[in-house]
C-alpha positions in Angstrom: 40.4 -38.3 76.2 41.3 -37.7 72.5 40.7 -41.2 71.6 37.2 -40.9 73.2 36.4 -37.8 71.2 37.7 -39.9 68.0 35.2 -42.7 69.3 32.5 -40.8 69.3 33.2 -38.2 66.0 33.9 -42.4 64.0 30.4 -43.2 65.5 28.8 -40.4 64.5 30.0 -40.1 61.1 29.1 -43.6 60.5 25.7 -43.2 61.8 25.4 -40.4 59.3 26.4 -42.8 56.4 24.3 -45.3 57.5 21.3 -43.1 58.1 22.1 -41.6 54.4 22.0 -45.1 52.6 18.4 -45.5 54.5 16.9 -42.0 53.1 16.4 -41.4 49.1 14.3 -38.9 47.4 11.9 -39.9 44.5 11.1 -36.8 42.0 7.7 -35.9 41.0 9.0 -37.2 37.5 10.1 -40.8 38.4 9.4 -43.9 39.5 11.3 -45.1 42.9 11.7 -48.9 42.9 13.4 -50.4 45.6 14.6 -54.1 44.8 15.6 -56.7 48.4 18.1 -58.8 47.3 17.4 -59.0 43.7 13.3 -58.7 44.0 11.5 -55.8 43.5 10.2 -55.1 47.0 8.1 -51.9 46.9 7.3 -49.1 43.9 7.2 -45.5 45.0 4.6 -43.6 42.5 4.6 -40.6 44.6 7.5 -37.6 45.2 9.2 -37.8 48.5 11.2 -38.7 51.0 11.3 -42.2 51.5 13.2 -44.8 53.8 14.9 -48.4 53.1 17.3 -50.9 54.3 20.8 -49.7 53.8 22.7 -51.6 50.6 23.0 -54.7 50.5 19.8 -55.1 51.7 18.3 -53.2 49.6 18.6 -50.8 46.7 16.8 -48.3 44.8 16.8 -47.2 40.9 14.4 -44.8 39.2 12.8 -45.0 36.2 11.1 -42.2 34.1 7.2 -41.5 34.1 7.5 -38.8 31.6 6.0 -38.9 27.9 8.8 -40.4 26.3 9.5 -40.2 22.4 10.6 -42.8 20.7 12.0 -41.6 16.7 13.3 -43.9 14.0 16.5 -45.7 14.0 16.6 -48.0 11.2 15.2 -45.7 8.5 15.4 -49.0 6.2 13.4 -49.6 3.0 9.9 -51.1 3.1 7.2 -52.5 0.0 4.1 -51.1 -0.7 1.4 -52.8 -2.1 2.7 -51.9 -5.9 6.0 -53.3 -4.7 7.8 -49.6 -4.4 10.7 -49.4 -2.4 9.4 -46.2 -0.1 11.6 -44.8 3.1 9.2 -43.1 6.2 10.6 -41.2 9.1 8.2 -42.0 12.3 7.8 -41.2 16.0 6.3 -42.5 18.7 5.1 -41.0 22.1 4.6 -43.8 25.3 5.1 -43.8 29.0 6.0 -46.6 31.3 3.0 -47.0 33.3 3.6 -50.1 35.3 7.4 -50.3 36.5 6.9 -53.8 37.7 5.6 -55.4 34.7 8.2 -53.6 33.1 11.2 -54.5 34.6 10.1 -58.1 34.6 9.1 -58.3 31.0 11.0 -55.5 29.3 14.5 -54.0 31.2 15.6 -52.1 34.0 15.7 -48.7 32.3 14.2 -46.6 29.5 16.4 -48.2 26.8 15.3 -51.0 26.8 11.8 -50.1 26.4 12.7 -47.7 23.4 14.8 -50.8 21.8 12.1 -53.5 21.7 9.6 -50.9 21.2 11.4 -49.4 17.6 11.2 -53.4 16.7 7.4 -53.6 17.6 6.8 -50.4 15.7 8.9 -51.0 12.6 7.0 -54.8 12.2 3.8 -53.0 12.2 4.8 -50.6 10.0 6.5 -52.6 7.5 3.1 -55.0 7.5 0.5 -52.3 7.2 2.6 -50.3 4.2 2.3 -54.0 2.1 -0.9 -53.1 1.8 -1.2 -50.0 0.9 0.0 -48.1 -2.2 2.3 -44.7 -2.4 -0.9 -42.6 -3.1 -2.3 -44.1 0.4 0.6 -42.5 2.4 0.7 -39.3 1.2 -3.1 -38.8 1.1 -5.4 -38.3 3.8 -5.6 -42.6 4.7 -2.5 -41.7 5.9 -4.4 -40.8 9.3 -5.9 -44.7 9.2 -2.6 -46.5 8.5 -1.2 -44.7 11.9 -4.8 -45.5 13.9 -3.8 -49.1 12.6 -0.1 -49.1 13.9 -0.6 -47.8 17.0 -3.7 -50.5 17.8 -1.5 -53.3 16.4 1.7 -51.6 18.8 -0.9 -51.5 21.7 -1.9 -55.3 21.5 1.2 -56.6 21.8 2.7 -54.3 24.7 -0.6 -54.7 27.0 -0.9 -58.9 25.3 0.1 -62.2 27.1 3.3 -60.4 29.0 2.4 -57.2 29.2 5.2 -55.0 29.0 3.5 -52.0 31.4 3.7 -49.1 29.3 1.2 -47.1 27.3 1.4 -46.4 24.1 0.0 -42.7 23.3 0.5 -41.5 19.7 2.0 -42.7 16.2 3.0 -40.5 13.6 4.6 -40.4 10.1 6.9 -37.5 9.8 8.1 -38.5 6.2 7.6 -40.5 3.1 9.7 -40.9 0.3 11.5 -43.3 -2.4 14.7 -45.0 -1.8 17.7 -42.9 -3.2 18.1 -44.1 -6.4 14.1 -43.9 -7.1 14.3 -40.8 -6.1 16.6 -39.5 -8.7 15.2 -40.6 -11.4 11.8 -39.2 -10.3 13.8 -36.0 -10.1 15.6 -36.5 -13.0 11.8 -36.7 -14.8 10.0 -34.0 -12.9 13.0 -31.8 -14.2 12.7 -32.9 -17.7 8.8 -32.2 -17.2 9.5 -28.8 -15.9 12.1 -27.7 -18.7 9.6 -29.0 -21.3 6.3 -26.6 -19.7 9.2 -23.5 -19.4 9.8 -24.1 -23.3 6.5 -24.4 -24.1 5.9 -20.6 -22.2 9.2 -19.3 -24.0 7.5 -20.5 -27.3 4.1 -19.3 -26.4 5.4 -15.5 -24.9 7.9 -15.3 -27.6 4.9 -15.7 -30.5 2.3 -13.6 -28.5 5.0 -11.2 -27.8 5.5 -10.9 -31.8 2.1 -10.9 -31.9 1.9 -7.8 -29.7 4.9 -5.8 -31.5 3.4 -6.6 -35.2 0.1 -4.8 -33.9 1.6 -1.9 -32.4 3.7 -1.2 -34.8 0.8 -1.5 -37.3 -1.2 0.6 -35.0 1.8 3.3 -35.1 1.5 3.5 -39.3 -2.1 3.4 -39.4 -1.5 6.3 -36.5 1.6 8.4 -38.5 -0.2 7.7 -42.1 -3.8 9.2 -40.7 -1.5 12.1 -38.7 0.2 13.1 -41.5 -3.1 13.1 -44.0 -4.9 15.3 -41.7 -1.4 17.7 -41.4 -1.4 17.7 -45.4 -4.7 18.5 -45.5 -4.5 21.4 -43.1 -1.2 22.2 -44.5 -3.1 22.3 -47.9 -6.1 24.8 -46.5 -3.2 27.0 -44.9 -2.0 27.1 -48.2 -4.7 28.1 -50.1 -6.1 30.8 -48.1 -2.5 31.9 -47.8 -2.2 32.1 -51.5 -5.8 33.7 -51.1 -5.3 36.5 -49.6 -1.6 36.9 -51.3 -3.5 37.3 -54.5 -6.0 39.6 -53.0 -3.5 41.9 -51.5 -1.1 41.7 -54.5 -4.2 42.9 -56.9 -4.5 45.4 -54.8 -1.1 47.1 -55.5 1.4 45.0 -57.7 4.2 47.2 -57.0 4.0 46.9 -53.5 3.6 43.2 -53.2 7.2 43.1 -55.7 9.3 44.8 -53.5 8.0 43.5 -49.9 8.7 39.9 -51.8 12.3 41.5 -52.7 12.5 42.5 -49.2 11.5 38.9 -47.5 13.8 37.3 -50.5 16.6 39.9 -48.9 15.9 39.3 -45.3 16.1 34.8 -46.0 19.6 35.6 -48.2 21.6 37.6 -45.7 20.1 36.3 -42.1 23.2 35.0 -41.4 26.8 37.3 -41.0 28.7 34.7 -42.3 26.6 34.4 -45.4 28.9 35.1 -49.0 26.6 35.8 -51.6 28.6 36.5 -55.2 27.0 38.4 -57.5 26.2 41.2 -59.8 24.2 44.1 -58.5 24.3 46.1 -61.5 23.2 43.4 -63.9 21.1 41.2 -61.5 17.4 41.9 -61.2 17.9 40.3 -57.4 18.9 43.7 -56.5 16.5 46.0 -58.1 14.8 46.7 -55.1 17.9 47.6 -53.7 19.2 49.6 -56.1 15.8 51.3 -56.0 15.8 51.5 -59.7 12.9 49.5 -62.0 10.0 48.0 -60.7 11.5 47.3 -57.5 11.4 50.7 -56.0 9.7 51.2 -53.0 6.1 52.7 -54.1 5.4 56.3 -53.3 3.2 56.5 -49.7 -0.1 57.6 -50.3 
């Protein structure tokens, strides 16, 4: 009894294998091909579940149907047309549109494809830069030398053997000069540079001179015509000072002596720690004080 139950679980189990290695699933992003013996046999385009023989019969692989990108490898020096040694950076956007074609003429997987293909692109580019100069790939013909590559990539993947793939797009990400060209255009542009920067630290420095010389001409011209102008009112204040000085001390001489003593007085001793050393009796600075002589206060009237 338990080795019929064993029987039947082996069978079962190896049904299960068997009917496993007949089923296979092929995503909406791939392409199914199932090979018999050896030969490709049928190409599933389309997602699913799908049945075959069971190995060794026959076996499946998948390969991609995706926009692939392909970048440079060999960033390696090419001419241009004036014989400079330039570096570019490119890409490259295909799809495998034909599995069988490409398995038979190109590989069994995406590799492959992206190998030869980086040779095919690299040829092209290397012939159509010879023939064009510096200026050419970083000006707007840049657009024409990629239309050029890409036509020249496309006729020999769909030529004599074609390879089954498609190729989309071409672009140049980056031009430049080998390394050692490249410094010494640095080298120069950095001279250049420091020699313009000099030239504008020559040029501020003299207009900046320039600038100060004037203002501070301005500033005299403006302190000279200031101080005239307070002179001359200075010199009115003066004389209608004195004026009317002279008309009030005409009017009473005795008056205008001792309120003269009195300001003289009030600008000797406005201070307490003034000393002043003299005299009173014989000094006529005091006379007023003494209230003796001329400088007595006149009688009110």
């Amino acid at each position: 009894m338990n080795s019929r139950i064993g029987f039947i679980a082996s069978s079962v189990l190896v049904a299960l294998a068997l009917l496993s290695s007949t089923l296979f699933v092929v995503d909406q992003r791939q392409f199914g091909i199932v090979y018999a013996l050896g030969q490709i046999k049928d190409v599933i385009t389309q997602p699913g579940l799908n049945f075959k023989l069971p190995p060794p019969f026959q076996n499946v692989s998948y390969l991609d149907k995706r926009l692939l990108t392909l970048a440079s490898l060999d960033p390696e020096p090419m001419l241009t047309a004036e014989k400079q040694r330039v570096v570019i950076d490119w890409y490259v956007r295909w799809r495998i549109t034909n599995p069988s074609e490409y398995i038979r003429n190109v590989g069994l997987d995406e590799n492959a494809g992206a190998t030869q293909l980086n040779r095919v692109v690299r040829n092209a580019f290397q012939e159509n830069i010879n023939k064009r100069t510096v200026r050419d790939l970083i000006s707007v013909r840049r657009e024409a030398l990629m239309a050029d590559v890409q036509r020249e990539v496309l006729g020999v993947v769909k030529g004599a053997k074609p390879w089954g793939v498609d190729v989309v797009d071409v672009r140049i990400t980056r031009v430049d000069y080998v390394e050692a060209i490249t410094e010494s255009v640095y080298r120069r542009m950095e001279a250049e540079r420091k020699r313009v920067a000099n030239e504008l630290r020559s040029t501020g420095l003299a207009e900046g001179e320039k600038i100060r010389a004037d203002a501070d001409r301005q500033r005299d011209v403006t302190v000279a015509n200031a101080y005239r102008d307070a002179q001359k009112v200075k010199g009115d204040g003066d004389a209608q000072a004195s004026a009317v000085y002279a008309q009030a001390f005409g009017r009473d001489p005795q008056f205008a002596q001792f309120y003269r003593s009195l300001d003289a007085y009030r600008q000797s001793f406005n201070k307490k720690s003034d000393v002043l050393v003299v005299d009173p009796s014989s000094s006529e600075f005091f006379r007023a004080l003494n209230g003796s002589g001329s400088g007595t206060a006149p009688a009110r009237r």
